[in-house]
Structures are given as C-alpha cells and as structure tokens.
N, C-alpha and C positions, 0 to 999 in steps of 0.2 A: 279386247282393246287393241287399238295398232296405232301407228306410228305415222306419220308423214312419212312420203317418199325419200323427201331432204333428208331426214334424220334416220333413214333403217340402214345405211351403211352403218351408220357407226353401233346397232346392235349387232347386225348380222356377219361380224365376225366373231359373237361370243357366242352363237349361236352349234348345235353339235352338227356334224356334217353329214346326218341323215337328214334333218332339217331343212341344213343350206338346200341342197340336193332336191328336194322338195319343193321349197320353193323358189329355185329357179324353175323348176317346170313349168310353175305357177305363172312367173311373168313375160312378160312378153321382150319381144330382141330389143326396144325402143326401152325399157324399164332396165332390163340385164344390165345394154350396152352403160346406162349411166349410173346402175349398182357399180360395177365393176371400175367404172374411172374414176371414182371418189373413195375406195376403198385404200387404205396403207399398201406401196406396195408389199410387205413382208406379210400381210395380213392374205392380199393376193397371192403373193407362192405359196402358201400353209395351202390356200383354198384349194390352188390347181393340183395339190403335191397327195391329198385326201379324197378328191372326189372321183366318181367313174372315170373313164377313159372317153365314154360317146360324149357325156357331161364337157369336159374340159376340151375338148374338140371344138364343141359349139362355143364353151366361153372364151374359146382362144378366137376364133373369127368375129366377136362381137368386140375384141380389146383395139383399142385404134392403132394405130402401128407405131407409136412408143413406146404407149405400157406393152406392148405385144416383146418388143425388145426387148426391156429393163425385165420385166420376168423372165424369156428365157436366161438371159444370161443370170439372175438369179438364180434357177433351176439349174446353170449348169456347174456350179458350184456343187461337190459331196454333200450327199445329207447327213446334217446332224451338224454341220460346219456353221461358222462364222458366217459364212456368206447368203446363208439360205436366212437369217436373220435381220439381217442387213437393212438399213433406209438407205436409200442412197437422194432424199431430197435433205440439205441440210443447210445452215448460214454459214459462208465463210467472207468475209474480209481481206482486204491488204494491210500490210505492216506499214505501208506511208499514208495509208489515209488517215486522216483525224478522228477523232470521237466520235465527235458531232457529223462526221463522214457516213461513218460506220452506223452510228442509230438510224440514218433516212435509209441503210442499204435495208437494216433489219427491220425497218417496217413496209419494207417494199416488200421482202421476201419471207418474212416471218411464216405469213397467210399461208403460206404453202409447204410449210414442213409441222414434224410434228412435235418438237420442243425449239427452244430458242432458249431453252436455261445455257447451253453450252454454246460457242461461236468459237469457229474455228479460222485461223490464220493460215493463208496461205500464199503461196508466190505466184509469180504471173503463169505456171506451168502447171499449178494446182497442186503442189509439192504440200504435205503440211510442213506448216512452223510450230505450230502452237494450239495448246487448245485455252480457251480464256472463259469463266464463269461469266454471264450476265454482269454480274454483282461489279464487277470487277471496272466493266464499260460504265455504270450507272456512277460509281465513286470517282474515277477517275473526271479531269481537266475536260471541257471541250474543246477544247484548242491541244490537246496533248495528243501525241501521234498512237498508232497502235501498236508500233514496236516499244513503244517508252515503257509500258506495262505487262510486258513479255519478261519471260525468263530463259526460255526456246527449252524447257522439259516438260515431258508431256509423256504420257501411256497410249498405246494403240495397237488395233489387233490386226494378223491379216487373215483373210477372208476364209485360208484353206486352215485354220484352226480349228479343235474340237469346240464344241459352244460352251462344253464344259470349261473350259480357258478361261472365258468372257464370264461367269459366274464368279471365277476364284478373281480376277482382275478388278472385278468391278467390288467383289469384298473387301480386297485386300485394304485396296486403295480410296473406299468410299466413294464410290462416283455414279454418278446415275444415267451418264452417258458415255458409250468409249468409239473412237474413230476407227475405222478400218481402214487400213491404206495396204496399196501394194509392194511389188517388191525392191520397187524405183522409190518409192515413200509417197508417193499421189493417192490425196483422199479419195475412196469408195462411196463410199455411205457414213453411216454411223447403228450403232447399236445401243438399245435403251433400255431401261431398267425393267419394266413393266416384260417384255420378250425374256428378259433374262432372268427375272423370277418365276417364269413358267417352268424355262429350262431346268432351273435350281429344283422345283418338287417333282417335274420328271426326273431326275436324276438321281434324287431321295426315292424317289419311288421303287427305281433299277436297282437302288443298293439293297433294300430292304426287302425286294422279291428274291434277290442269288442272295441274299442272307439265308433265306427261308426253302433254300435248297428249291427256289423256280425260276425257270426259264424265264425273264423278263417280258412280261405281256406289252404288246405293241397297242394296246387300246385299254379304256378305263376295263372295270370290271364287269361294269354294267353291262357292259356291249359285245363282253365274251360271252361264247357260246360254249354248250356244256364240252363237247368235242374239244375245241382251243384249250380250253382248260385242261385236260385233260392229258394233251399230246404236251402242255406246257410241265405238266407235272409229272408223268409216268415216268420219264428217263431217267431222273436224279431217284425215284421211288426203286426203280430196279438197282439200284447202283446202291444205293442204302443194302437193298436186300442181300445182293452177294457181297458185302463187308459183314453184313451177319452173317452171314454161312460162314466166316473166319472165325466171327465170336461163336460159335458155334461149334467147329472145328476146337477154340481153345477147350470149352465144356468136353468134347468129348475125351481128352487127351487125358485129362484128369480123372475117366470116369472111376478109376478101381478108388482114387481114393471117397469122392460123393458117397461111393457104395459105405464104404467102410465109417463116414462120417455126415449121416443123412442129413446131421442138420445143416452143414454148410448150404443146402441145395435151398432150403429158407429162405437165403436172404442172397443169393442170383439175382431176381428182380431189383431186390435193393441198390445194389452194386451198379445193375445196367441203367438204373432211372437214374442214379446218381452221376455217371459217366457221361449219360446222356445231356443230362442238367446241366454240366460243367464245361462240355464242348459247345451248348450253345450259348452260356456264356463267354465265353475264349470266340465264339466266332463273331456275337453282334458286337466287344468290343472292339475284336480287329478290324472287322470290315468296315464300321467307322470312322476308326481310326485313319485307313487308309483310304476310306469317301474327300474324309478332310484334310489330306496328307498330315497329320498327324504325326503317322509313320510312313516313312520313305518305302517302297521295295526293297532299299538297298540296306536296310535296317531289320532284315526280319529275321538276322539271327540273334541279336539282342534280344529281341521281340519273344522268340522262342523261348531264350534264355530266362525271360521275368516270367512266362508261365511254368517253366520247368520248378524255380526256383520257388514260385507259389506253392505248387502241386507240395514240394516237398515239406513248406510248413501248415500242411495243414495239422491241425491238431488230434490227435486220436478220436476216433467215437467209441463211447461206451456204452454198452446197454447192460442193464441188471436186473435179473430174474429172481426171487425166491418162491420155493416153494415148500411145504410142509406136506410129509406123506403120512402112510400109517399110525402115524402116534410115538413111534421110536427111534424114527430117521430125518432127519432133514438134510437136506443141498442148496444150494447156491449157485447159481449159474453166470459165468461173469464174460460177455463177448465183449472183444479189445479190439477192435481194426489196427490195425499197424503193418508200418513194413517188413513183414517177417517173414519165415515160411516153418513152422514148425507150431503141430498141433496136440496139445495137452489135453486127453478125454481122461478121468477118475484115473487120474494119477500117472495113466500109460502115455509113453510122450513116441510120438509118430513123425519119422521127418517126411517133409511133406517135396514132392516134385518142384524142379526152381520153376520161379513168378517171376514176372515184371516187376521189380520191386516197386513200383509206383502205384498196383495196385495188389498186390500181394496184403496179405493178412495173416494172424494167429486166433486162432478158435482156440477160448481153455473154456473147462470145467473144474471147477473146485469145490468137490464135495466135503461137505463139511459136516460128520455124524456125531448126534450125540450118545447115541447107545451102538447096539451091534447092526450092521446092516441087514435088510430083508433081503 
C-alpha cells in the first residue's frame, strides 16, 4: 500500500533512517526537492543530523536557499540543545491590535505552522511579551485590544539549553508549547510537546542503561550490532571485576579463620547475592531520584545518610536447623546474622578478626545433648 506524494511527508519523518536513506535514493531531485520543503523544519535537522554524509550533500543542494539557511543555523546550535528542537515558524501578534485584528492575522498565518493552540505577543522588534492560549483570544471582546488580556508572565527557553530543561519546563508548568528566545529576549522558534516527549523516553532510556552499569547506546537495540554492544558493555564488566578482586582480597584475609570454621564458607554466596541485591536496590532508587531531581547533587549526604541508617535497621536473619543423630545425642544448630564479630562453635567461643560492622556476623552452635555424647 502507498501514500500520495502530498501526504508521504508527513509519514516519512516517522519513518527509521535506514529507510529515509533508501528511499531517497529511490526518488528523483524533482520528488526529494518537494519531500524536503514540506517536511517540519526540526523534523529536517533530525533528518540531515542521522543520515550519510554523500546523502545530506545531495539533500542540502536540493533545499532552496531558505530552508538551506534555517537548517544550517539549526544545525549549528549543540546537539542535544534547545535549538536543534526548535520550529522557528510560529503566530505572534501585536499588543495594540484588537481581537478581531489578531484572528484574520491567524488565519492568514496559521496554514503555515504547526500548532496555533499558543500565540505569541510581540513588539515591533520581535521582543516577546507574552505568550496567550487560543482559549483565551476565542473568550475575550472583539473589539478588546491584545494587551487588555496580557498579564506580561510567561516561561521560555534559550536555545543553547540541554533539551532535557524543555521536558522538566514543559512538566512542571503543563504546557504543550514553550518559546525560545535569545539573549536580547527576541522570539526563535518555538518547541512542542510531541519533540519533547521523545526527548523525555530518550532520556528514560539513558538513565536506565548507566543504571544497569551501560554505556548509553546512541541507537535503539535493534540496530546495534553485536560489536557496539559489546564495547558498550565490557568497560563497566572489567571494573565490576577488579572491585571483586577486593572482595576477594577481604575472603582471603580471613582465610585461617574459614579454615577453622568451614561452615561460615556456606553461606559467602549468600552474603554476596544479598549485597549485591541491596546495591541494586540503592542504585535504581537513587538514579531516579536524581533523573527527577527528586534529590538535589547537593543533597547526597542526607541521601547516604537514609541508606546508612536503613542498612542499620535491618532486622536479624535466622535460620534453624535440627537434627537427630545416633539414637543418644541431638543438636541444634542456630545461625543469627548480626552485627557482631565473635563466633560460638560447641560451647568454645573464638574471637573473630574485626568486620565492617555493617556486614559483620556471629555463627553460634548450641548443642543441645540428651545422654552422653558420641
């Protein structure tokens, strides 16, 4: 099935950029040239900013020499900023026109941007004033001016901002469209919702990969290759590894006592799956936390301080063995976790080399005989 010419713009930006790639090949300079002039500019910089180098060559000589402007200087905004986001076609108004001014401006100029829910006030030098909901023009007088329904407060980003910004701004504040202006306060563009809830699961996405001790991949999953994977994950995998060679190191330190008390060696694995359990705990909360500013940077000695202060209540574990032997003896076997260092075997008490008290432990045995021992 396919589309009309008129209508494959507006697929062929949801389209993956092996694809695009593909089928530009496909069309010819007379189809490109008028893919490319109907397309969002922001939708155009993503395109030029993902595809080859001989690719974007060709479609930069096919853009007619405005879009050919308005992209570079798109492009020459930092990536991952405000500006590479950007629309820069939007409605803006004067503060002395009337209402009834202002609706013939926005049905002149609607056509050619891509929301009109927000209208933006401006002065004769393109300074913003204000930004004003639709809603707001529809209820009001048509003979009431556009300053009469101003308040002159307004949110707005500038361009060299992480895009991350534009996510927390447009949450904070509920809005589904935010202005960029510069450093004079003259409107850029504007930024929209739909761009910035892209942003928001890419960015979900980068917390959740350095959660999981990875390199943040620059493309879905699909499209990595076994190699990218690979290089993305071995670095953090060696760096795990010589942190155990410490835990390691503590095992050897101890070994005369293991010798002297084999069972402790038992429940090692225990310990480390539990350790292991509880850091990544502590970490997919924190990193959250601090995805959402939840927690401040400047707050993470507090922060330390609530999991030191957890760690400490946890409650003991017990575990309880009996067993009956030959017919004239029985025991009891009672392991305590705790913060302790001192180990109780058939009555003989052993002091044990000092621990981290946080994970420090006491192994007892309490035999418990009803005739004479074997």
């Amino acid at each position: 099935m396919c589309c009309p010419l008129s209508q494959a713009w507006e697929v062929f930006s949801y389209l993956e950029p092996e694809i695009q790639d593909s089928l530009l090949t496909e069309l010819t300079d007379h189809e490109t040239r008028e893919l490319l002039a109907k397309l969002r500019p922001d939708d155009r910089t993503v395109l030029l900013e993902e595809l080859p180098r001989q690719t974007i060559l060709r479609l930069q000589n096919l853009l007619s020499s405005r879009d050919l402007i308005e992209a570079r200087k798109l492009l020459d905004y930092p990536e991952e900023s405000v500006g590479r986001l950007m629309i820069p076609d939007f409605v803006s108004v004067l503060p002395d026109w009337t209402i009834e001014q202002a609706f013939q401006h926005i049905r002149r100029k609607g056509r050619e941007t891509e929301t009109i829910g927000v209208i933006y006030v401006t002065d004769a030098q393109e300074k913003l004033l204000y930004a004003l909901e639709l809603e707001r023009f529809v209820l009001a007088s048509p003979s009431a001016t556009v300053e009469s329904i101003m308040d002159h407060s307004f949110v707005a980003l500038a361009p060299e901002e992480d895009r991350e910004e534009a996510v927390k701004k447009m949450q904070k504040y509920d809005l589904f469209a935010l202005p960029v202006v510069d450093a004079s306060g003259v409107i850029l563009g504007i930024v929209t919702a739909d761009d910035v809830f892209d942003v928001a699961v890419e960015e979900a996405t980068e917390d959740i990969q350095m959660g999981a001790a990875v390199e943040p991949l620059k493309m879905s999953y699909r499209e990595a290759s076994a190699w990218g994977l690979y290089q993305k994950r071995i670095p953090w995998l060696v760096g795990l590894v010589v942190i155990n060679f410490g835990a390691s190191g503590v095992i050897a330190f101890y070994e005369e006592m293991l010798a002297s008390a084999l069972a402790l060696a038992f429940f090692i694995p225990l310990l480390m799956a539990s350790g292991g359990n509880t850091g990544a705990q502590a970490a997919t909360l924190m990193v959250r936390a601090l995805a959402i500013e939840d927690v401040k940077g400047a707050q993470w000695i507090k922060a330390l301080g609530k999991e030191v202060q957890r760690s400490r209540r946890r409650k003991p574990v017990e575990f309880h063995h009996g067993h009956r032997g030959g017919g004239d003896w029985h025991h009891q076997q009672r392991l305590v976790y705790r913060p302790d260092r001192r180990v109780s075997h058939d009555g003989h008490c052993t002091r044990l080399k000092p621990h981290w008290r946080i994970v420090s432990c006491r192994l007892e045995f309490c035999p418990c005989r009803s005739g004479r021992r074997q």
